[in-house]
Kinemage of the C-alpha trace (Angstrom):
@kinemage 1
@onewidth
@group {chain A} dominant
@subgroup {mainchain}
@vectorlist {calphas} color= white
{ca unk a 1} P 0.000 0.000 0.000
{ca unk a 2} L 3.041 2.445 0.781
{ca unk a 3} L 4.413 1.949 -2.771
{ca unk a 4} L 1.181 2.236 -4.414
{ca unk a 5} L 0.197 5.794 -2.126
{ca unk a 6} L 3.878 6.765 -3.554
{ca unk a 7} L 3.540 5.916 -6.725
{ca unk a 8} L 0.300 7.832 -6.780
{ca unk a 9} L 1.751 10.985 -5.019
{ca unk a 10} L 4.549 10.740 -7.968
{ca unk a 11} L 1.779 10.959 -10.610
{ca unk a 12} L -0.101 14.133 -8.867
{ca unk a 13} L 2.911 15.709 -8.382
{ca unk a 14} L 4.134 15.502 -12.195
{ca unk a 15} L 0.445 16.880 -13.397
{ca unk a 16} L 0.557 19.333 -11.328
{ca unk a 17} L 4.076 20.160 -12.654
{ca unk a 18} L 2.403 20.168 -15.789
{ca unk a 19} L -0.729 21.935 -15.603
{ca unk a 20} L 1.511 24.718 -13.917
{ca unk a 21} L 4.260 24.786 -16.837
{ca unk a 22} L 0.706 24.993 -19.550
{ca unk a 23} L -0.256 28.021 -16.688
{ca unk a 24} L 3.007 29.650 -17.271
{ca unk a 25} L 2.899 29.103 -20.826
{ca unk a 26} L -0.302 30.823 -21.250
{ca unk a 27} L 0.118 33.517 -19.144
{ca unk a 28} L -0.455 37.111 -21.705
{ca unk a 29} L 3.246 38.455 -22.078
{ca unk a 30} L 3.454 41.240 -24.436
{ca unk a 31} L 7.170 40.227 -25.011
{ca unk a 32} L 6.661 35.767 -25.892
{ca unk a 33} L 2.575 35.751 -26.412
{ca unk a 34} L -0.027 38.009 -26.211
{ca unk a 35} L -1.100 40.885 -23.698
{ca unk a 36} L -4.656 42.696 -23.731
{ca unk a 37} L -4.851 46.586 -22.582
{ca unk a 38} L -7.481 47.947 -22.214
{ca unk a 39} L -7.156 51.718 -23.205
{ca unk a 40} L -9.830 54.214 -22.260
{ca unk a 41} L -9.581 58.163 -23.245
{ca unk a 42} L -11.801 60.434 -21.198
{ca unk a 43} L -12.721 64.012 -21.353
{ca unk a 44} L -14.016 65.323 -18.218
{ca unk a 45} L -15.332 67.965 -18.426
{ca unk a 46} L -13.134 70.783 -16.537
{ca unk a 47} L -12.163 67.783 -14.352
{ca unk a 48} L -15.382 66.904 -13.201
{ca unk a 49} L -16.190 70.708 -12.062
{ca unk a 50} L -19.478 71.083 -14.109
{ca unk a 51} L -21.619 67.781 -12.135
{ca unk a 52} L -22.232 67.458 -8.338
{ca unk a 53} L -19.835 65.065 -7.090
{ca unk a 54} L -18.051 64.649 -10.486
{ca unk a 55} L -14.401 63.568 -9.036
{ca unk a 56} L -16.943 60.609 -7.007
{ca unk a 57} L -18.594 59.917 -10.721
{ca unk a 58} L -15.589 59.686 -12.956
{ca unk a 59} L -13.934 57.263 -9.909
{ca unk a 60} L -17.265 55.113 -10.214
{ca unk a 61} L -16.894 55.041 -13.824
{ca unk a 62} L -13.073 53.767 -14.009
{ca unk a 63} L -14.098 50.793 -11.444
{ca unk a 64} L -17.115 49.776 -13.526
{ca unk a 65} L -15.063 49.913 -17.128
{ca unk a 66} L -11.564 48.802 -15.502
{ca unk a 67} L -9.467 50.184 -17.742
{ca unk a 68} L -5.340 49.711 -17.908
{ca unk a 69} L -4.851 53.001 -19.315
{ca unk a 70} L -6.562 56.110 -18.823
{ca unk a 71} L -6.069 59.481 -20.861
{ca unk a 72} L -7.731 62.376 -19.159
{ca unk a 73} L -8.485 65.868 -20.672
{ca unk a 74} L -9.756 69.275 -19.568
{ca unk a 75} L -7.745 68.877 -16.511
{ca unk a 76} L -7.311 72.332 -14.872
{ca unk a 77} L -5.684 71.731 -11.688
{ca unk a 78} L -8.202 74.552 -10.197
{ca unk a 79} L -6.523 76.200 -7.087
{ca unk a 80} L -2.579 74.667 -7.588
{ca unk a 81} L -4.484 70.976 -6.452
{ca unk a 82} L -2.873 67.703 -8.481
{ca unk a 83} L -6.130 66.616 -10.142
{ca unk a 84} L -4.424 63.429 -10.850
{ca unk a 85} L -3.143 62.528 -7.460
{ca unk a 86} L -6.704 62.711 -6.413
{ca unk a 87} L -8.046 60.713 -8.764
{ca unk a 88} L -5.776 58.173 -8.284
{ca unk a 89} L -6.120 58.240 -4.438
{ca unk a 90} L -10.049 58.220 -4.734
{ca unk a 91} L -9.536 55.353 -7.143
{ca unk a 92} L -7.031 53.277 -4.161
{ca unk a 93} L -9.379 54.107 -1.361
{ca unk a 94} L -11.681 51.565 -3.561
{ca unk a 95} L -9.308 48.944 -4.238
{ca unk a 96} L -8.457 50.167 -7.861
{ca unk a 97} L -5.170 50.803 -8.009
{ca unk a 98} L -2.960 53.057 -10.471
{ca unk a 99} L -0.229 55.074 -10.869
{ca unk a 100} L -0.221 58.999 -12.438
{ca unk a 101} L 1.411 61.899 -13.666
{ca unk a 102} L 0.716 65.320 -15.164
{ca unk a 103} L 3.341 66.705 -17.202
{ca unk a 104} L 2.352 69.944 -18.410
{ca unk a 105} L -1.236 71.123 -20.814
{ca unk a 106} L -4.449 69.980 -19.778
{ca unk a 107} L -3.798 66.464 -20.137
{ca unk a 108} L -2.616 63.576 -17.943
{ca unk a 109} L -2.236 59.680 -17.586
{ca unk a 110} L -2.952 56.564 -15.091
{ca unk a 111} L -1.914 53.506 -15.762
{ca unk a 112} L -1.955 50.009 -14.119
{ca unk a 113} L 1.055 50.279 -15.406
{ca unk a 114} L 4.914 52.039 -14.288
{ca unk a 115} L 4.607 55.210 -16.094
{ca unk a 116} L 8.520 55.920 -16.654
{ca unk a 117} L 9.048 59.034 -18.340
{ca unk a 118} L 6.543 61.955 -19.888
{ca unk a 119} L 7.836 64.839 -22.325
{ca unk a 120} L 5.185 67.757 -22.795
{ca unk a 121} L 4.949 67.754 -27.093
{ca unk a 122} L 2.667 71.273 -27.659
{ca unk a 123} L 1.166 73.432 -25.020
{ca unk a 124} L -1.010 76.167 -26.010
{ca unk a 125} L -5.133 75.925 -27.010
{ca unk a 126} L -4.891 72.548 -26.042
{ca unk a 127} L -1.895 69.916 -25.400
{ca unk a 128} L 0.094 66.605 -26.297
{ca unk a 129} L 2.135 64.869 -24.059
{ca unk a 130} L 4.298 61.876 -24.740
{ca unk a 131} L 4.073 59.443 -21.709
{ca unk a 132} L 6.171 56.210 -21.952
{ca unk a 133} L 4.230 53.193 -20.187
{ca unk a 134} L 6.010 49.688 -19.281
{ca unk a 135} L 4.136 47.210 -19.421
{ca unk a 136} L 6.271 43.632 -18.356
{ca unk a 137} L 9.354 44.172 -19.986
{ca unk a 138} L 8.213 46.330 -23.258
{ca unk a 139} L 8.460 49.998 -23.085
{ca unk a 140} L 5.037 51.644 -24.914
{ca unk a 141} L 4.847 55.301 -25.658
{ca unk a 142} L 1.678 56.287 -24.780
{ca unk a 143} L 0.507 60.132 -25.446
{ca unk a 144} L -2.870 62.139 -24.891
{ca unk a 145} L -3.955 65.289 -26.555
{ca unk a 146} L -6.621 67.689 -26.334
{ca unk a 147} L -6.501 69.505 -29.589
{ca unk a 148} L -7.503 73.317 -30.270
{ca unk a 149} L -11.460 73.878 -30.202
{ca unk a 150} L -11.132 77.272 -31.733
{ca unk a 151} L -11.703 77.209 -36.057
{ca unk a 152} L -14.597 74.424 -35.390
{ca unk a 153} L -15.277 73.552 -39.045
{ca unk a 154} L -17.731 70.766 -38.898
{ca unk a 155} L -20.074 73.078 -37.710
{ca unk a 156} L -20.580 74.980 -40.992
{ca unk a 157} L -22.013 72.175 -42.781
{ca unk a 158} L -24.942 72.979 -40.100
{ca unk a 159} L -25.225 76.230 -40.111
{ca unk a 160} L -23.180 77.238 -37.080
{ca unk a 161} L -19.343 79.129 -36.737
{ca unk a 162} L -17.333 77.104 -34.965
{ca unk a 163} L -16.041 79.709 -32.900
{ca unk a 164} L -14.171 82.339 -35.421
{ca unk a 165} L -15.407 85.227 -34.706
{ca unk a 166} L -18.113 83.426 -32.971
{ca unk a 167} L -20.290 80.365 -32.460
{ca unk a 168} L -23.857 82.105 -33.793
{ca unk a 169} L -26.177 80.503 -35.915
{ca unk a 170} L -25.981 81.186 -39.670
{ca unk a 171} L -28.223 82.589 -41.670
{ca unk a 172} L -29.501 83.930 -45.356
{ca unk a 173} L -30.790 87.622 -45.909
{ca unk a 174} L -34.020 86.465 -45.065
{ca unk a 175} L -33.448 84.875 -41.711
{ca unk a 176} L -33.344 81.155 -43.467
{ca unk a 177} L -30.739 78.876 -41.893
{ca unk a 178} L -28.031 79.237 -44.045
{ca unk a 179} L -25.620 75.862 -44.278
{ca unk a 180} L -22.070 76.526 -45.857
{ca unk a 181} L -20.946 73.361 -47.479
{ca unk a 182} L -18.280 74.378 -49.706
{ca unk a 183} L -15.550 72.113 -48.774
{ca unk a 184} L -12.870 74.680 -49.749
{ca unk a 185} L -14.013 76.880 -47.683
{ca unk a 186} L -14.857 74.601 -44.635
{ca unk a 187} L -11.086 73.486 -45.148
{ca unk a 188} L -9.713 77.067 -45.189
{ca unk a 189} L -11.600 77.746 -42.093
{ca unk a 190} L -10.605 74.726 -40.406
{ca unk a 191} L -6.934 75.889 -40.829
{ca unk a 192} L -8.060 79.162 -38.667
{ca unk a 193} L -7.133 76.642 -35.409
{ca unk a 194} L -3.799 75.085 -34.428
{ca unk a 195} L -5.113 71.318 -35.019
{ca unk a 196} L -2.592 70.612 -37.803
{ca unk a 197} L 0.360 72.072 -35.759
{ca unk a 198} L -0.626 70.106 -33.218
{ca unk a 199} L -1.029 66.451 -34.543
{ca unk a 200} L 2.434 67.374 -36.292
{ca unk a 201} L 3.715 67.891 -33.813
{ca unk a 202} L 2.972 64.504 -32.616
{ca unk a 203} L 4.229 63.086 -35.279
{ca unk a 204} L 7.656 64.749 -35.198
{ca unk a 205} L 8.337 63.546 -31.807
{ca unk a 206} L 7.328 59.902 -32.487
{ca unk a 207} L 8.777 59.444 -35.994
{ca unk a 208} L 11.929 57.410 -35.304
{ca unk a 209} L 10.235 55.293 -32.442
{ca unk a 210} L 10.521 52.094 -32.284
{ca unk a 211} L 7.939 51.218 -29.583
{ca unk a 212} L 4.517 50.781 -30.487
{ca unk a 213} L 2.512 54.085 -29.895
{ca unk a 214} L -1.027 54.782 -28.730
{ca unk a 215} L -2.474 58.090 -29.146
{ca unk a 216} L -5.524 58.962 -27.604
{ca unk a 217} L -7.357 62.167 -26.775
{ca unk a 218} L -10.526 65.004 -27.651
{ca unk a 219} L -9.408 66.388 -31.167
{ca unk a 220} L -11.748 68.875 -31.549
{ca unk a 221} L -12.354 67.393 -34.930
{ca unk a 222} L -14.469 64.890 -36.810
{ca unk a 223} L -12.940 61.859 -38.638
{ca unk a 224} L -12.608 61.573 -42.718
{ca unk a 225} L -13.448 57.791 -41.839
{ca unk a 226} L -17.003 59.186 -40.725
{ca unk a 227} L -17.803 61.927 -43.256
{ca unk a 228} L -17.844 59.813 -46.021
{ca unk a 229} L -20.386 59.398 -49.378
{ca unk a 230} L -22.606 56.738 -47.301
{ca unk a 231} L -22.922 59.521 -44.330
{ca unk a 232} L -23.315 62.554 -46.474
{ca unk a 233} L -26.903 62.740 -45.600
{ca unk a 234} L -26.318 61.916 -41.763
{ca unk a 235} L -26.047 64.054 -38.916
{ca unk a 236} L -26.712 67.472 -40.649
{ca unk a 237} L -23.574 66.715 -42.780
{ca unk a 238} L -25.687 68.079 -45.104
{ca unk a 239} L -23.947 66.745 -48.183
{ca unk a 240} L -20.486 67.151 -47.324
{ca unk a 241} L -17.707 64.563 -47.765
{ca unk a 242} L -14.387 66.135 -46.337
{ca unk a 243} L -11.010 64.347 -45.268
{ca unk a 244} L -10.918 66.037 -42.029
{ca unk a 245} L -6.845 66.607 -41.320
{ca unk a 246} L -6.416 65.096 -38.101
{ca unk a 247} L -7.138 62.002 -38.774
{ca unk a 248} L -5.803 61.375 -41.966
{ca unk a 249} L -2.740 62.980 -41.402
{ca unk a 250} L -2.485 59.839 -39.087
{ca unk a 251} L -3.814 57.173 -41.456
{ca unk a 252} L -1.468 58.657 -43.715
{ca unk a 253} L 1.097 57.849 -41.337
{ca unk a 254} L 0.446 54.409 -40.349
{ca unk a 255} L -1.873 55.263 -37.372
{ca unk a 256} L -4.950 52.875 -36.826
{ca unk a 257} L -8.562 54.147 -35.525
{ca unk a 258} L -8.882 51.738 -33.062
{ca unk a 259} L -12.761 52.653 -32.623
{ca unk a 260} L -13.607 52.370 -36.429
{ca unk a 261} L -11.148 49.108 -36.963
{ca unk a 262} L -13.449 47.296 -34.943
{ca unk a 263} L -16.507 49.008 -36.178
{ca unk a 264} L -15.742 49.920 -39.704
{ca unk a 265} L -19.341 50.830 -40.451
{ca unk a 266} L -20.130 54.143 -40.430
{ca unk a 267} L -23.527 54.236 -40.541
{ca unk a 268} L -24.222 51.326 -37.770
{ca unk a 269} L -21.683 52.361 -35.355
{ca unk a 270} L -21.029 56.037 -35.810
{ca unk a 271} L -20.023 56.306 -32.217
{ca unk a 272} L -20.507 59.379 -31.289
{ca unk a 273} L -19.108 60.930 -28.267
{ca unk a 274} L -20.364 64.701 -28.560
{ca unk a 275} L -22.458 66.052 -27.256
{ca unk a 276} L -23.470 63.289 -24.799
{ca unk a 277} L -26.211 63.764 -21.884
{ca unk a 278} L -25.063 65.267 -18.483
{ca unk a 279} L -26.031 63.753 -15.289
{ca unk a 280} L -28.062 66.622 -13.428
{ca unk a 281} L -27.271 69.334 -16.648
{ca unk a 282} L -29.804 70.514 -19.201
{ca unk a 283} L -28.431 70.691 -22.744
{ca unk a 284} L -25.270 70.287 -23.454
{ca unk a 285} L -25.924 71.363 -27.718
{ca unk a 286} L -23.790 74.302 -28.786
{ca unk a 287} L -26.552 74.115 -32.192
{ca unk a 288} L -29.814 74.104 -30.939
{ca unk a 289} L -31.036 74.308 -34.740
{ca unk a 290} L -29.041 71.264 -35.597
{ca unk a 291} L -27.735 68.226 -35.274
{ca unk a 292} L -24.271 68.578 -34.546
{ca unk a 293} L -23.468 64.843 -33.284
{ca unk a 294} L -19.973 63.591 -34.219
{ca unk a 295} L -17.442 61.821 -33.057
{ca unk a 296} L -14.099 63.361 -31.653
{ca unk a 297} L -12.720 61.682 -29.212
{ca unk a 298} L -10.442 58.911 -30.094
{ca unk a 299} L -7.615 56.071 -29.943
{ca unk a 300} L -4.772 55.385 -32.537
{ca unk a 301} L -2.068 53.072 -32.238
{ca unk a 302} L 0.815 52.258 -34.086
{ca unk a 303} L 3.088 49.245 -34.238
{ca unk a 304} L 3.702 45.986 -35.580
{ca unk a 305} L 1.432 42.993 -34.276
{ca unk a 306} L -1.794 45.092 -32.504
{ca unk a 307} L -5.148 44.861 -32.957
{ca unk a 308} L -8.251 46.094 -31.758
{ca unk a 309} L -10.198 42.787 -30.408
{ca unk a 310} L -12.934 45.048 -28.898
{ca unk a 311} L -14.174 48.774 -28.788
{ca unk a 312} L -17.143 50.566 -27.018
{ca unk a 313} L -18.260 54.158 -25.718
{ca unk a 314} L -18.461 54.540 -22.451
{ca unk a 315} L -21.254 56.872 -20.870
{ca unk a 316} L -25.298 57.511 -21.811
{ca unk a 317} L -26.739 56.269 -24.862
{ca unk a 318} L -28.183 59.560 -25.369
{ca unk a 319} L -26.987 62.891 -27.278
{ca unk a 320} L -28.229 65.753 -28.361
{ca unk a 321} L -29.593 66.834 -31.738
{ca unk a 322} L -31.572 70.004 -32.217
{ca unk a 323} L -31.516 70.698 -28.964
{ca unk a 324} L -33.336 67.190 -27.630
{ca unk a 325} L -32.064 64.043 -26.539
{ca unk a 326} L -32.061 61.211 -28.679
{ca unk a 327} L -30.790 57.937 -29.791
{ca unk a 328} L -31.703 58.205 -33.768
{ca unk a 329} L -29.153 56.454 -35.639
{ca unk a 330} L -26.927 55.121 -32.740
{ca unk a 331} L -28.814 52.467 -31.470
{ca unk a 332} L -26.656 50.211 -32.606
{ca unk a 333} L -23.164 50.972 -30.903
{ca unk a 334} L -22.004 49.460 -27.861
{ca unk a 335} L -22.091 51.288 -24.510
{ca unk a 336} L -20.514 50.647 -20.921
{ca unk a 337} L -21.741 52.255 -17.902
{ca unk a 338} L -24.612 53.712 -19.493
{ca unk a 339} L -27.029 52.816 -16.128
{ca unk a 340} L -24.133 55.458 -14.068
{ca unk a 341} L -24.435 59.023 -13.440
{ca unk a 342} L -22.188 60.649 -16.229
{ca unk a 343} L -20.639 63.484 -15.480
{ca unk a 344} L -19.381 65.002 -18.866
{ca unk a 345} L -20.644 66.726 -22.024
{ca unk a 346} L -18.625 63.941 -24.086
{ca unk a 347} L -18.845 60.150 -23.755
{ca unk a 348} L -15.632 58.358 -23.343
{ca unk a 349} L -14.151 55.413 -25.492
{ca unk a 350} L -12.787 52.257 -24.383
{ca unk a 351} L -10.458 50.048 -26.730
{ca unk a 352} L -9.166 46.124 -26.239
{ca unk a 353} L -5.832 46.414 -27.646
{ca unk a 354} L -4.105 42.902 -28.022
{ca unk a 355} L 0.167 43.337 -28.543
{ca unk a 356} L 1.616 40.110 -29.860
């Protein structure tokens, strides 16, 4: 009986051996297999300032969508306080833990992650900052922007100035709304803001890396993946078709939308993030005559072996159009955290990036 029991505490031990070696084995390693990160950018609104209780509500809203990564805009740092630090500490005091840094602009990070070094990229109507992340043994460069809001093109197609002189309505001699949908001219007007200067910018800096890249942030500007020929007639485009700069300056150079990789339909997942429902705010339209829905808030990567595996908004399903809430025409995007009190005028996006 003592050789058999021995025998049989040889076997256990050996398949336990194994079933910890196939453990090891499949353990996500962004260096020998795979590694998920989960990526979430998030404008919040002058850091929560503009909702009762909105540092409590963006906290809730990390723990529900877990994120690894988190790129924050409109932080202020009102009275000399680290907006960050408190974040993060509300976020510990609930068992969610992260690291942070500011670095300069109205942007800043928290990762799951060591954030190692940060390098401030443009400061002036809006920000970029280069933040590098490691995550296991590979060093990822991970920046956020919050591009210039001024020179607002996209809202010409609905009658609106996008801020330059001034956001009023448009109209004919005879009071009619008056849509300019010239695309030459809603170009040359776009070029009235810093946008451009500011996405190159980004691309100077991370030109000769060799690290894969994530970009993230509020750009102020729609995407030429969304105002296409299928969408002309969508979202008071009223027509237009326009390769908004931004963006394809990225495409251009080798930049992936991770939001519209995974959902490459326009029309069934526009994903819009602007201008989402408040919790506690009335209307949060800058075009009560129109529908000025779009999306321009996003996440780019760059690198060899990544993939988007999943992408979803994060916030209401609700935005405004003419003034009203609705739901028309974005039914059929994803949402997380839509049942939680939302305390921003744009809904935030949440990618699945897989590194091999």
């Amino acid at each position: 009986m003592n050789k058999i029991a021995a025998l049989l505490g040889l076997l256990l031990i050996c398949f336990s051996c194994q079933g910890f070696e196939k453990q090891q084995s499949e353990k996500p390693d962004v260096d020998g297999g795979t590694k998920d990160l989960k990526v979430m950018t998030f404008n919040i609104w002058q850091e929560g300032t503009m909702v009762e209780n909105g540092l409590d509500k963006i906290r809730d809203i990390i723990i529900e969508a877990d994120p690894d990564l988190v790129g924050f805009t409109e932080v202020r740092n009102y009275e000399g306080e680290d907006w960050t630090s408190k974040i993060v500490k509300k976020l510990a005091d609930k068992g969610s833990h992260y690291s942070g840094m500011f670095a300069g602009g109205d942007v800043s990070l928290i990762s799951k992650f060591p954030i190692t070094a940060s390098h401030l990229i443009f400061d002036g109507e809006g920000s970029v900052v280069r933040f590098n992340v490691k995550v296991d043994s590979q060093t990822i460069v991970v920046a956020v922007a919050h591009l210039d809001y001024t020179g607002y093109a996209c809202y010409l197609p609905r009658a609106y100035y996008g801020g330059t002189p001034n956001w009023n309505f448009i109209k004919d001699r005879k009071g009619n709304k008056a849509p300019i949908t010239d695309v030459d001219a809603i170009m040359a007007y776009n070029q009235k803001s810093t946008r451009e200067a500011q996405i190159q910018a980004f691309l100077n800096a991370v030109k000769d890396e060799t690290n894969p890249v994530i970009l993230m942030g509020d750009f102020n500007e729609p995407s030429h993946l969304d105002w296409t020929e299928k969408a002309a007639q969508r979202f008071d485009h009223n027509g237009v078709v326009i390769k908004w700069p931004s963006t394809y300056a990225l495409y251009q150079n080798g930049f992936t939308d991770a939001y519209r990789e995974f959902h490459p339909d326009e029309l069934t997942h526009p994903g819009i993030t602007w201008p989402s429902k408040a919790h506690g705010k009335g209307s949060t339209s800058w075009t009560p005559l129109s529908d000025e829905r779009d999306r321009i808030d996003y996440i780019f990567y760059k690198g060899n072996g990544i993939k988007t595996t999943f992408a979803t908004l994060v916030g209401p399903k609700e935005s405004y159009a003419f003034d009203e809430l609705t739901t028309t025409h974005t039914s059929g995007d994803h949402f997380l955290a839509d049942t939680l009190a939302w305390p921003s005028d744009h809904k935030a996006v949440q990618v699945t990036l897989r590194f091999k």
